[in-house]
N, C-alpha and C positions, 0 to 999 in steps of 0.2 A: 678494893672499894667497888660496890656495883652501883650503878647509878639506872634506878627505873622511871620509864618515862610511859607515863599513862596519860593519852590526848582527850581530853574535854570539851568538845568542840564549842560548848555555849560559854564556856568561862576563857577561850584563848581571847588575849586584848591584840593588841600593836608591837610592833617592833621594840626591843630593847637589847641592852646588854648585859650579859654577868662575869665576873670578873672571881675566877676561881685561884686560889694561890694559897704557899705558907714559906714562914719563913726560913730560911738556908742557916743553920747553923748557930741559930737560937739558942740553943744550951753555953755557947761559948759565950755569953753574956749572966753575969751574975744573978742581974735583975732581968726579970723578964719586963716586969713596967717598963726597963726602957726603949723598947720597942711597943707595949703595950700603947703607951698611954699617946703616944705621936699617933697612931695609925687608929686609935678609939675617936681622937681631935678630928682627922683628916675625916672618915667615914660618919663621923658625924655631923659634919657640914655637907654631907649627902643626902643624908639621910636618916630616919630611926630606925635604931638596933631591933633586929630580928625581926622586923617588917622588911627591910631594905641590905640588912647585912648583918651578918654574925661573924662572931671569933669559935672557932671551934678545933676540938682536939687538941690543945695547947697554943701552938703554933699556926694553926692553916685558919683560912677565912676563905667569905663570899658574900661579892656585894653587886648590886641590882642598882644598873643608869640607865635612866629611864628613855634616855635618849642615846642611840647607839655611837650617834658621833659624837661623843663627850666620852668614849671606852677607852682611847690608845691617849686621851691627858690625864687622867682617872690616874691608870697604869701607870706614866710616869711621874704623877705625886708622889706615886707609891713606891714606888721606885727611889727617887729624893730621898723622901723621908726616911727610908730602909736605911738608904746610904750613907746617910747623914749623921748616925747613931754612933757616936766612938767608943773605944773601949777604957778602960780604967789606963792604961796606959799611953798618955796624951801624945807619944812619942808615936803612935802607928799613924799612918797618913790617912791609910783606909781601913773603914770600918770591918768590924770582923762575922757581918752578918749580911746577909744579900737577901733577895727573895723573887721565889718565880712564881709566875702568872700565866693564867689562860685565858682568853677572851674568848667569850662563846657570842654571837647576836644573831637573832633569831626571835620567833615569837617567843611573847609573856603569856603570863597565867594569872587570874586571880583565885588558883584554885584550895591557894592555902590563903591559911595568915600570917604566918612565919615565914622568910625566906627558904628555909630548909623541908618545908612541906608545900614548897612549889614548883609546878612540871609546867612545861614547854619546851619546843629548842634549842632557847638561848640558854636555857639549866643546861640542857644533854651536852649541848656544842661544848659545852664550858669544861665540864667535867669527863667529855671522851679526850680535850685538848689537855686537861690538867692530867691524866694517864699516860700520855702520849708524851709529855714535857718529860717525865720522871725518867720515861724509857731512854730519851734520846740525850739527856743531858742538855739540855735548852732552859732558859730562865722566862723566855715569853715567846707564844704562840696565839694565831689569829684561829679558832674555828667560825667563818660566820656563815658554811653554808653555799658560800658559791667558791667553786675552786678555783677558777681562775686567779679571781681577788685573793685566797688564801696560798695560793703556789707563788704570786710575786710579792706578795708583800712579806709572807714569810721569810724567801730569801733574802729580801730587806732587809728584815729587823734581824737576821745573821751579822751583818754589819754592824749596826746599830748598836747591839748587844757588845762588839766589843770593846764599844765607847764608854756605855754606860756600867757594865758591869764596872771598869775600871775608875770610877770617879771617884776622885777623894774624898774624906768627910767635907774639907773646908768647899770645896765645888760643889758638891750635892746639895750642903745647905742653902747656898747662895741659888741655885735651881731651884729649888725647894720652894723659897720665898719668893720666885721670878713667877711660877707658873701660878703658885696660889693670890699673888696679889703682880697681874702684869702693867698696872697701871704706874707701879712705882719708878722713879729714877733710880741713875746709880748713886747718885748724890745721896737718896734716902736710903738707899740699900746699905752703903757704906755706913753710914750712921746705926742702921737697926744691928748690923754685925759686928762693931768698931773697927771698921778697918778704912784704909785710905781709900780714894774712888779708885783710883788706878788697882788695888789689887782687887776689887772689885771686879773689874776689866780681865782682869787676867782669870781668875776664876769660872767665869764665864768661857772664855776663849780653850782655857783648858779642859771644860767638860764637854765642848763642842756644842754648848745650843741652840747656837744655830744653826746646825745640820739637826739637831733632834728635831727641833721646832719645824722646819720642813717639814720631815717625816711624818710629823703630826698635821700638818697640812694635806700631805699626798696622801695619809689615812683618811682624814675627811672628807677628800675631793673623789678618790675611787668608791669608798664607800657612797657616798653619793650618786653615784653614778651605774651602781648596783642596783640602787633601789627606787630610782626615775621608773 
């Protein structure tokens, strides 16, 4: 994959993010809608298609947050939702398909119309980071530019990943529905999933979200502080 980066200086805007990834093992699913159609739902409450994000090559995608500290909860919807996909056989715990991701932030572009005919940065970061993930066997990597931020947060999410790679369908989903609506109780939560509040509880506790939710806090608060 070569990824060319031609700079425009009248057409770069502001800071943003892109979010480069495909999915791990997608063919092990009959139907491809079933990952299709969750991750068309989620990216299109971002956004509209091939303005802001495309499905491309089968499997792989890329999607444009306009605002860069909204890139590492993005990821982890995406992440949920992946995880959350079970397989025809009700009896596996965890789903039989993952997906990795690169985060590129840096400058935008209004140089195209398409997402796939736009240069800047946060495209290149994205896409030197999604080359880099393949090489190294990693599921999510930060390029945004300053190394500092990308040397510790990286080893960060070394950690992080071994949480989440390992989440089961029934914990992902219940994440899943935490991140995209955090307003909700468990009381409602339990209801929208049919299950009791306590295993609600536990669901939670099991997928660790509240060490993820940190993580997604100390993303917010360093990158922030990058760009004071």
């Amino acid at each position: 994959m070569i990824f060319l980066y031609i700079e425009f200086f009248n057409d770069i805007t502001g800071m943003l993010a892109v979010i480069t990834g495909d999915i791990i093992n997608s063919r092990k699913l009959e139907n491809p809608k079933e990952w299709l159609f969750p991750i068309k739902n989620l990216f299109s409450s971002i956004g509209e298609e091939k303005k802001t994000w495309e499905i491309f090559r089968g499997d792989s995608f890329q999607i444009e947050i306009k605002d860069p500290m909204d890139a590492l909860l993005v990821a982890l919807k995406v992440k949920a939702t992946i995880k959350s996909i079970s397989d025809k056989d009700k009896s596996i715990r965890q789903s039989p398909v993952d997906v990795r991701m690169a985060i590129g932030i840096g400058e935008g572009s209004i140089g195209g119309t398409n997402i796939g005919e736009k240069v800047g940065s946060a495209y290149i970061r994205s896409g030197e980071a999604f080359e880099s993930l393949k090489r190294n066997s990693s599921n999510l990597l930060l390029n945004s530019g300053w190394p500092n931020l990308d040397r510790d947060f990286n080893f960060t999410l070394k950690f992080a990943l071994i949480l989440m790679d390992n989440w089961t369908i029934s914990s992902a989903e219940t994440i899943k529905i935490i991140l995209e609506c955090p307003e909700l109780k468990q009381v409602e939560l339990a209801k929208i999933l049919g299950i009791e509040q306590n295993s609600v509880s536990g669901r939670i506790q099991r997928g660790f979200l509240g060490e993820i939710l940190e993580l997604e806090r100390f993303f917010r608060l360093k990158l922030k502080e990058q760009m004071l």
